[in-house]
C-alpha positions in Angstrom: 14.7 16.7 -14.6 14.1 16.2 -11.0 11.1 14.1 -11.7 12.6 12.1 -14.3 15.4 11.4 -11.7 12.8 10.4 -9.2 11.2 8.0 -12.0 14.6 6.7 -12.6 15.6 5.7 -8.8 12.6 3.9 -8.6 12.8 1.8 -11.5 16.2 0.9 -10.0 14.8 -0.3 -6.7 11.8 -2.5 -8.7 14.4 -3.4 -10.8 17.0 -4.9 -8.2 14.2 -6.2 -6.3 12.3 -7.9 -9.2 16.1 -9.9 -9.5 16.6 -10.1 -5.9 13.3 -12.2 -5.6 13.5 -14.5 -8.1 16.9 -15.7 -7.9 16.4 -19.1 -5.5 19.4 -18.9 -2.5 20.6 -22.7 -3.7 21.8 -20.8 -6.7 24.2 -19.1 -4.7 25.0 -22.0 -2.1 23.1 -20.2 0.7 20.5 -22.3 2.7 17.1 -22.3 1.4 16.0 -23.6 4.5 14.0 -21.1 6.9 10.9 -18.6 6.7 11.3 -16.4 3.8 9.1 -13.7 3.0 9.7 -13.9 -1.0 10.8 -17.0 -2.6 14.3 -15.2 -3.8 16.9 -13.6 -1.6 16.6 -11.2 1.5 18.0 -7.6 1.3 20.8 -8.5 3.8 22.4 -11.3 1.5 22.0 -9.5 -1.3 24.1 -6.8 0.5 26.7 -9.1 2.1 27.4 -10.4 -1.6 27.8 -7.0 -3.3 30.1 -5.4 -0.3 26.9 -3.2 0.9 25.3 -2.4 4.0 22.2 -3.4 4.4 20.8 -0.2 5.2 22.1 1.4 1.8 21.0 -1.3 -0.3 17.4 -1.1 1.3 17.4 2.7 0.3 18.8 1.7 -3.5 15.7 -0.5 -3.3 13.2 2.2 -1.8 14.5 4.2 -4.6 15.7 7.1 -2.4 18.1 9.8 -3.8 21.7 7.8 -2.8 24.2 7.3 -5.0 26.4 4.1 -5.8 29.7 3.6 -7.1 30.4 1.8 -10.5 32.6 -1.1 -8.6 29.6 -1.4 -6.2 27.4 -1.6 -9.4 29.5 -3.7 -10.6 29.6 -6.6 -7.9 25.5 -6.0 -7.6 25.7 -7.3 -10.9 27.6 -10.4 -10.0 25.8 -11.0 -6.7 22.3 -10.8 -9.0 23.7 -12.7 -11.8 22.9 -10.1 -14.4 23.1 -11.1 -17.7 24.6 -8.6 -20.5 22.0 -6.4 -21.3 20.9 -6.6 -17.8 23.7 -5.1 -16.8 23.7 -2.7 -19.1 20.5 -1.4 -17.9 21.7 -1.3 -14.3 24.4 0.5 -14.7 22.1 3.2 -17.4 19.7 3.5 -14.5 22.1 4.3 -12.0 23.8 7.1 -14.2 26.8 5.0 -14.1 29.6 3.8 -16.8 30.3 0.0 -16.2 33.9 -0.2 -15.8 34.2 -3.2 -18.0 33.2 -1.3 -20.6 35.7 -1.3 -23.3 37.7 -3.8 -21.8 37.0 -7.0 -23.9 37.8 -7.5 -27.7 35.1 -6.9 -30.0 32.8 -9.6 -30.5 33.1 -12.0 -32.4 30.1 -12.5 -34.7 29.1 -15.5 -36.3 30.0 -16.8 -39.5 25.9 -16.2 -40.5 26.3 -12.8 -39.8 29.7 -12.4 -41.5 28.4 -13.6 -44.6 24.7 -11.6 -44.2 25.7 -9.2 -46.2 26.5 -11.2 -50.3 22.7 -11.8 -50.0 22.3 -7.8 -50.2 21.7 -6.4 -54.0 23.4 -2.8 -52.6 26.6 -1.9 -51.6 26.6 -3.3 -47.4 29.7 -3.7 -45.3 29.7 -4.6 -41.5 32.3 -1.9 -39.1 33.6 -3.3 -35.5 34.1 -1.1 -32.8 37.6 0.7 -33.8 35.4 0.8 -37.8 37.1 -2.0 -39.0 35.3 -3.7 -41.9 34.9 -7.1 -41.0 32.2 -8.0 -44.1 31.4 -6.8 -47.2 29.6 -7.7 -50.3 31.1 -6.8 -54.1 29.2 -3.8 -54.8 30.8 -2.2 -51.6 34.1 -3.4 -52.8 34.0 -1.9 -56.1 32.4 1.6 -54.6 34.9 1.7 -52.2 38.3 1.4 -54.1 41.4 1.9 -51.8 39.8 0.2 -49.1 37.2 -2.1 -50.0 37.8 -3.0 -53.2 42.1 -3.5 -52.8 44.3 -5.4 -50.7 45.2 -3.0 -47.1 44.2 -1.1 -44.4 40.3 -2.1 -43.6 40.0 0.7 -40.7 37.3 3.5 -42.8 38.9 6.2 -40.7 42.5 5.5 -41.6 41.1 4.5 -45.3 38.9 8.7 -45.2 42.1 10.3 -43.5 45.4 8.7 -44.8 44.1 7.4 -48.4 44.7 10.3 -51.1 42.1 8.5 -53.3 39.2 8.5 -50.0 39.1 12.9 -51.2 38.6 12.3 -54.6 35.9 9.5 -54.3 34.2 11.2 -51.7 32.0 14.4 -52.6 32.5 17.4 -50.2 35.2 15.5 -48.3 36.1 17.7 -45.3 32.4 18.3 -44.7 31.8 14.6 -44.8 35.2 13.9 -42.6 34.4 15.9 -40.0 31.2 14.9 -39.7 33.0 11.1 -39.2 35.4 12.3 -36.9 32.5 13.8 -34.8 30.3 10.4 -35.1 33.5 8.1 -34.1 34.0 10.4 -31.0 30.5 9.5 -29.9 30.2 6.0 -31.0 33.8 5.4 -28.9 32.7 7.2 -25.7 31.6 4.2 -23.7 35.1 2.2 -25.1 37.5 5.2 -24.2 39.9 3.1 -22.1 40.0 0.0 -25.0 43.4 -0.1 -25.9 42.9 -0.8 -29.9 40.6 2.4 -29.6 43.6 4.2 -28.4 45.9 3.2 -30.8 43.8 4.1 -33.4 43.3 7.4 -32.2 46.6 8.2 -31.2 48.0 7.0 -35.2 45.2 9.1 -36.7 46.3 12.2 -34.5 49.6 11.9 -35.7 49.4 11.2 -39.3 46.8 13.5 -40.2 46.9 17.1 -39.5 42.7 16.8 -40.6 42.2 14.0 -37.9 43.7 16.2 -34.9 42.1 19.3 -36.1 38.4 17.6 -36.6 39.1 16.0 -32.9 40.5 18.5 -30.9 37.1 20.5 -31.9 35.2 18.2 -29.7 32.5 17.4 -32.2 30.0 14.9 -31.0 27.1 14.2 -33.6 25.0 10.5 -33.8 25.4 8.4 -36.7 22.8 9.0 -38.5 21.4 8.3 -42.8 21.3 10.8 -45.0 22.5 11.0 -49.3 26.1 9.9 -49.9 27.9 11.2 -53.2 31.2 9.8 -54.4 32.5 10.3 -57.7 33.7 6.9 -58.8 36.7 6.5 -61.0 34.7 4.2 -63.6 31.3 4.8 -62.5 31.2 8.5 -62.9 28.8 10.6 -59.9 27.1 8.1 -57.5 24.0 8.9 -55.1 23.3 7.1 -52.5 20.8 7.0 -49.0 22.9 5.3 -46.1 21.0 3.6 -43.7 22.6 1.8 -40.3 22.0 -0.5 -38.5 22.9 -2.0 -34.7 23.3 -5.8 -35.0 21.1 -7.4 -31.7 23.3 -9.0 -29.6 26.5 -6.8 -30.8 26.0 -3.3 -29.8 29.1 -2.5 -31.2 28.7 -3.9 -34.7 27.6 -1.7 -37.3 25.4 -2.5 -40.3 25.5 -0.3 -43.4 24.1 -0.2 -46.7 24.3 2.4 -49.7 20.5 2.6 -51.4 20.9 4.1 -54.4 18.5 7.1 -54.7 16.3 6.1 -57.2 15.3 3.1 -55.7 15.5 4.7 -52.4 12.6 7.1 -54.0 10.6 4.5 -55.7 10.3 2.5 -52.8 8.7 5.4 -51.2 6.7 6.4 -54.0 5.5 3.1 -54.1 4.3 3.0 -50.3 2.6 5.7 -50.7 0.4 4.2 -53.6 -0.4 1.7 -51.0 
């Protein structure tokens, strides 16, 4: 562990440096004029822009064993000009949550990706941050009746929880909603403070004795694939392999389709021919 911390200090400093150099001063109004060392910013600028000293920005760069806040993260960020995912990686090598985490809205996707999902022969739907469908094709409509497939509540905790019809469809239902439970308190860790997230939560806790009894076990578990089993009301038993997807650019957004088994396992059987 110690090692791996060591590792991780450094690639901050090369990290911070790497921006540090090749972001030209004009950029930031300073003067370019003058001997410069590297063709980017000195150490003490970048310091007197994120509220540092120079000396403990020089040791964040010689990767020594100091530790920064998240609000001094955060202005490094500005004073760099961090994009996004740059950020995010700042703030993940630093050990650090980024305080604006959770604060925004969730994205909003473009119509391309809204509509991705009619062009899918399985059931697919697309779940926001709070798991709010915001896509779906008809096949997932017509598997998911009371929350798909009617007029209602889109949220697929509130639809597993509060609809009676969610513990008939779905096979082994507590097993299944405590399992979601557990994978919603993960996926919502880094939005904790979002107020939407809180709402949710909060309404969930109070209308379903389930809900507060999966949470208040304090079950974290990774969304993960595996078979799904519903017994439809006009289908009759369904199997299915879920697979999920993040969508690049959205971290938040959530792609999933419903393979159904057979062709899950002929697809398989059929690489392995090849």
């Amino acid at each position: 562990m110690a090692q791996r911390s060591l590792e991780q200090r450094r690639e901050l400093g090369e990290f911070i440096r790497a921006h540090r150099e090749r972001l030209p001063p004009g950029v930031l109004g300073l003067p370019a004029a003058g001997r410069r060392r590297t063709p980017g910013l000195r150490r003490e600028e970048v310091a007197q822009l994120s509220g540092l000293s120079a000396t403990w920005y020089t040791w964040i760069e010689q990767g020594r064993d100091v530790s920064v806040s998240p609000a001094a993260l955060a202005r490094l960020s500005g004073a760099l000009q961090l994009g996004r995912a740059e950020r995010a990686y700042l703030f993940d090598l630093a050990g650090k949550r980024d305080p604006e985490q959770g604060a925004s809205e969730p994205d909003e996707l473009p119509a391309a990706v809204l509509h991705c999902v009619d062009a899918l022969t399985v059931p697919a739907y697309i779940l926001d941050r709070t798991w709010t469908a915001r896509s779906w094709n008809a096949k997932a409509a017509r598997l998911f009746v009371g929350w798909l497939g009617a007029p209602g509540e889109r949220n697929l905790l509130r639809f597993i929880f509060l609809e009676p019809n969610a513990r008939r469809l779905i096979c082994a239902w507590e097993q299944r909603a405590r399992r979601v439970a557990a994978e919603f308190r993960a996926a919502s860790s880094a939005h904790r403070n979002d107020p939407a997230l809180r709402r949710l939560i909060d309404g969930l806790h109070r209308e379903s004795e389930d809900f507060a009894r999966f949470w208040d076990a304090h079950g974290v578990l990774g969304r993960e694939g595996g078979e799904r089993t519903f017994n439809h009301p006009r289908d009759g038993f369904l199997r299915y392999e879920q697979i999920t997807f993040d969508l690049a650019g959205h971290p938040d957004i959530k792609l999933t389709m419903l393979v159904p088994v057979r062709a899950a396992e002929n697809a398989r059987r059929g690489k392995r021919r090849r």
